[in-house]
N, C-alpha and C positions, 0 to 999 in steps of 0.2 A: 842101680842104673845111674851112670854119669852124663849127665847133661852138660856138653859144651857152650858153650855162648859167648858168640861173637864178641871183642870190645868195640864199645861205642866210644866214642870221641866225648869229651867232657863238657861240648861247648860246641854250638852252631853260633857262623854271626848270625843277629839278631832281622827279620826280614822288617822293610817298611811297611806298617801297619798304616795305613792313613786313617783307618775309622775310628782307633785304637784310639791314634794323638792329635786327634782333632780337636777336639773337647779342650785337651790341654793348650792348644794352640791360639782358642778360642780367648781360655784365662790371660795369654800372652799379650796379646792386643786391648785386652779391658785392666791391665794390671798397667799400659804405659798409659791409656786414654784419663784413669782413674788417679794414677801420680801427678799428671800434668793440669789437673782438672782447675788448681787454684793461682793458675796464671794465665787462665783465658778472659782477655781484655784487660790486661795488665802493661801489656807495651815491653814485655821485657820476653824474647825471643829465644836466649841464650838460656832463663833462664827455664823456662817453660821447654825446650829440648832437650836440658840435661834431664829433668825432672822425667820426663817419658822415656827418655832412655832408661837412667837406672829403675824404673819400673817393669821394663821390657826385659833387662838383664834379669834380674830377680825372677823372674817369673822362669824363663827362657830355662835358670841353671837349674829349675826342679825339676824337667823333663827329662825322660830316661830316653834321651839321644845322645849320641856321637854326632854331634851337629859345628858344622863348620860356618859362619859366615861370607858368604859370597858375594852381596849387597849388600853395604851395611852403612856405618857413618860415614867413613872414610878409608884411607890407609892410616895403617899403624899410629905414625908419628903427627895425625892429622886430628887425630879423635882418640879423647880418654877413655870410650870406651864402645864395645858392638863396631869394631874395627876389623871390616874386611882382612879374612883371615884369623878369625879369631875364635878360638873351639868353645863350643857351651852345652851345656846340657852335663847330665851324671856321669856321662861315659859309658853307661854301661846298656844303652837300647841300639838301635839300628844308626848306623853312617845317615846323615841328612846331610845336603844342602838349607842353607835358609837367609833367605832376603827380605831384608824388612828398612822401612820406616816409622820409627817410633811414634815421630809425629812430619806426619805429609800434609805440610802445612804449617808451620813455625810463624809466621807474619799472621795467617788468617785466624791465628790461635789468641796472641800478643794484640791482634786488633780485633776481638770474638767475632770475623766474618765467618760465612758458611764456608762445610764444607770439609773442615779439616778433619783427620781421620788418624789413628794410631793404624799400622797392617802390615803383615809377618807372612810369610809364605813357607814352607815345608816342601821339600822333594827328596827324591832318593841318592847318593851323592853323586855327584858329575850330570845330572840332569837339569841345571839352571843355568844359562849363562854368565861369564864371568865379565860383565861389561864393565868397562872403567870409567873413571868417574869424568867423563866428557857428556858431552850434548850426542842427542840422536834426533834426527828427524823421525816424525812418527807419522802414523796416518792409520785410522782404526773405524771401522761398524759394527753395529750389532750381528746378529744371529741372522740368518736367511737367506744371506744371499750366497749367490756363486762363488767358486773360490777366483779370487782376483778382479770385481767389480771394480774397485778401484785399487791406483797402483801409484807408488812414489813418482814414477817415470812419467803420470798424467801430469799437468798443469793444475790450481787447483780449481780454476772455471770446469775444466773436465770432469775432477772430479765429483763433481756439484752436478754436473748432466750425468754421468753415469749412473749417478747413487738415481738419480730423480726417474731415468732410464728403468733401472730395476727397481725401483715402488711402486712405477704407473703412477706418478706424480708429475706436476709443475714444480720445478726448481726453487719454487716460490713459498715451497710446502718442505724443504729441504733445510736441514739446522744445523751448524757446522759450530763445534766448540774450539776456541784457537786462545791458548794463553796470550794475556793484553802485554805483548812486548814491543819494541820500539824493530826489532827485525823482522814480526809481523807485518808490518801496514801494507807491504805489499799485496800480500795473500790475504788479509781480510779486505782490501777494497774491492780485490777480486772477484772476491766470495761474496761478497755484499751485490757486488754490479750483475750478477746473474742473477739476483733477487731474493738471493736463497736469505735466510735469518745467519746473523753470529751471536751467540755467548760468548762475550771475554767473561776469563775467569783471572783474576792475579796472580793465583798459585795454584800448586796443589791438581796438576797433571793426570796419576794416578785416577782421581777420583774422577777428571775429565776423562778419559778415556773409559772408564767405567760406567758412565751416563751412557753411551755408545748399547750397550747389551740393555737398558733398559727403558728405549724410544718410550713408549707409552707412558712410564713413569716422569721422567725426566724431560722429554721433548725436543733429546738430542740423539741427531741421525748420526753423526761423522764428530772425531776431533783429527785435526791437522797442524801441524806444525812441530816446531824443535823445543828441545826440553832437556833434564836429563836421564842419561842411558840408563843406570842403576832404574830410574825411576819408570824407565820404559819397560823390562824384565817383569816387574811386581806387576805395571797393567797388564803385560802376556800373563802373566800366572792368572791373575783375575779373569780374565777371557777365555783362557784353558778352561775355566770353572762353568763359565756365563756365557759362553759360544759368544762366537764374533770373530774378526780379524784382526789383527795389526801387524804391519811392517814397518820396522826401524833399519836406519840407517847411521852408524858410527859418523859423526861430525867433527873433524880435527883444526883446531885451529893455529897451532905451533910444535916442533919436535917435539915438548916435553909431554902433549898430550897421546901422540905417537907412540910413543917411548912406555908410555900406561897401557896402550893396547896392548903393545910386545910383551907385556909383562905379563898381561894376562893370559898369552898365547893366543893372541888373536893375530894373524898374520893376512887375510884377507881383508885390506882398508877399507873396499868400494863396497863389500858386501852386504845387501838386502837381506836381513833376518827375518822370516815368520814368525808369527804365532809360536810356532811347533820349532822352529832353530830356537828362541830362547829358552823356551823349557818342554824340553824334548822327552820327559814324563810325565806321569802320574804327578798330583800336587793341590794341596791342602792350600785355602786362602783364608784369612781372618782379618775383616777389621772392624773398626769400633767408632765408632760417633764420638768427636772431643768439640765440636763447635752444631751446631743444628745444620742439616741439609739437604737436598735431594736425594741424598741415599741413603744416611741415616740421623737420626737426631740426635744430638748433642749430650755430654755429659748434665744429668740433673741434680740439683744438692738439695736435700732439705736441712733443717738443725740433727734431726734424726737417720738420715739413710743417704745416698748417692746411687743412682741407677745410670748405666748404661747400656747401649744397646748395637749388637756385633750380628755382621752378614758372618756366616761361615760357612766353605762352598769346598767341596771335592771333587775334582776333574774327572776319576775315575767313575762315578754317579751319578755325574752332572746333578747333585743335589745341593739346594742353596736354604741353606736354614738361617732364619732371623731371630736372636736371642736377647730377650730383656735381663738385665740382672741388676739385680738390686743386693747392697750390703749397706749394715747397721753403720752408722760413724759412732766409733767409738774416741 
């Protein structure tokens, strides 16, 4: 008896596992927190970036993806390395998307303030925004409310009575996080004059925006204001993970920033991005403690070991796991 049998094809692409390469994602973010570990409160910026980057690379090129950077340092000819547009991983697992900051936070690192963070994000490919490297205005909360509670298009005294609106609070009981910049002052006087509380932060956005999903820990309701767009993508992937909202909006301030939109195929200037328009999948979040702070604490050294410690969050899940690791100094 002869048995026929179909030929099968030698090779499927590879599907995106997020539970699979999470773990490994996880190693991403404590391999750049862990490199840049011995220029925190050292004053030297430049050099404490490179050092988490090439930590982040290394880690990144042992991951069995087809992974493209889509957030990254910069363009090409701007950044030695983890430069938008730049393939990493074996080649040989699934097409990813992946946007990262090695270290979000370079000043609070170089002057050991809180706060700073190594964090990599993973998706399936063409499901991350490909924002250029301009300013967005942002405006973001936690988990619970409605969708559209608050909206770019309010003022931000409104937005301070709506949020207060939807808690069944006094305004007074309302916490708005707003980087301390010199094109703030409007908007935090404002914010201030309805009664509500500000945290200025110096740097390090991402992590602001991140406070947002976790009121009860952190004690911040809302963050508002401009910052940048790359930086804005990695908070939606966080929030994908940790529910909440955020809307950004592309801020241009001459052709050649224009000219980076285009490039990126973004052809709608005025457009208001959700949550769900930046990363419109499934998507893996990791990051990692390099300074002490409300979401996570800091790199620790002894003569013997170094422990850090990484939120790692999958959207698909909605599961948010907290991981201590500790290795020998050899």
């Amino acid at each position: 008896m002869t048995i026929q049998r179909t030929a099968m094809p030698t090779s499927f692409p590879p599907d995106f596992s997020d539970r699979m390469l999470s773990l490994g994602l996880a190693r991403v973010s404590e391999a750049a927190a862990i490199a840049c570990a011995d220029f925190i409160g050292r004053g030297d910026e430049k050099a404490a970036d490179q050092a988490a980057v090439d930590g982040m690379r290394r880690q990144l090129n042992m991951l069995d993806i087809k992974g493209v950077v889509v957030i990254g340092e910069g363009e090409r000819d701007e950044a030695p390395m983890l430069f938008i547009g730049e393939e990493v991983g074996t080649g040989q697992g699934p097409a990813v998307d992946i946007a990262l900051d090695p270290l979000e936070g370079t000043t609070l690192t170089a002057r050991d303030m809180p706060n700073a963070l190594a964090v990599v994000a993973m998706a399936p490919r063409g499901t991350l925004l490909h924002a250029p490297d301009v300013y967005m205005e942002k405006l973001a909360v936690g988990p619970g409310y409605k969708r559209g509670v608050v909206t770019l298009a309010m003022s931000p005294s409104e937005r301070v009575s709506a949020l207060a609106s939807a808690k069944g609070v006094s305004t007074r009981d309302v916490s708005v996080c707003i980087l301390d910049r010199d094109r703030h002052k409007e908007m935090i006087a404002e914010v201030r004059a309805t009664g509500a509380k500000v945290r200025l932060i110096t740097d390090g956005d991402v992590a602001g925006v991140m406070h947002c999903a976790e009121p009860a820990k952190t004690g911040i309701d809302m963050y508002m204001g401009s910052g940048g767009a790359p930086e804005g993508v990695l908070a939606a992937a966080a929030l994908k993970c940790m529910g909440g909202q955020i809307f950004g909006k592309l801020l241009f301030r001459n052709d050649d920033e224009r000219g980076r939109a285009s490039k990126a195929g973004i052809t709608n200037l005025d457009r208001v991005y959700t949550r769900d328009d930046m990363v419109t999948g499934d998507v893996t979040f990791a990051a990692t403690g390099v300074t002490d702070g409300s979401l996570l604490p800091g790199v620790k050294r002894t003569p013997e070991s170094i422990t850090v410690e990484t939120v790692l969050m999958r959207s698909k899940t909605g599961s948010v796991r907290r991981m201590s690791y500790t290795n020998p100094v050899r």
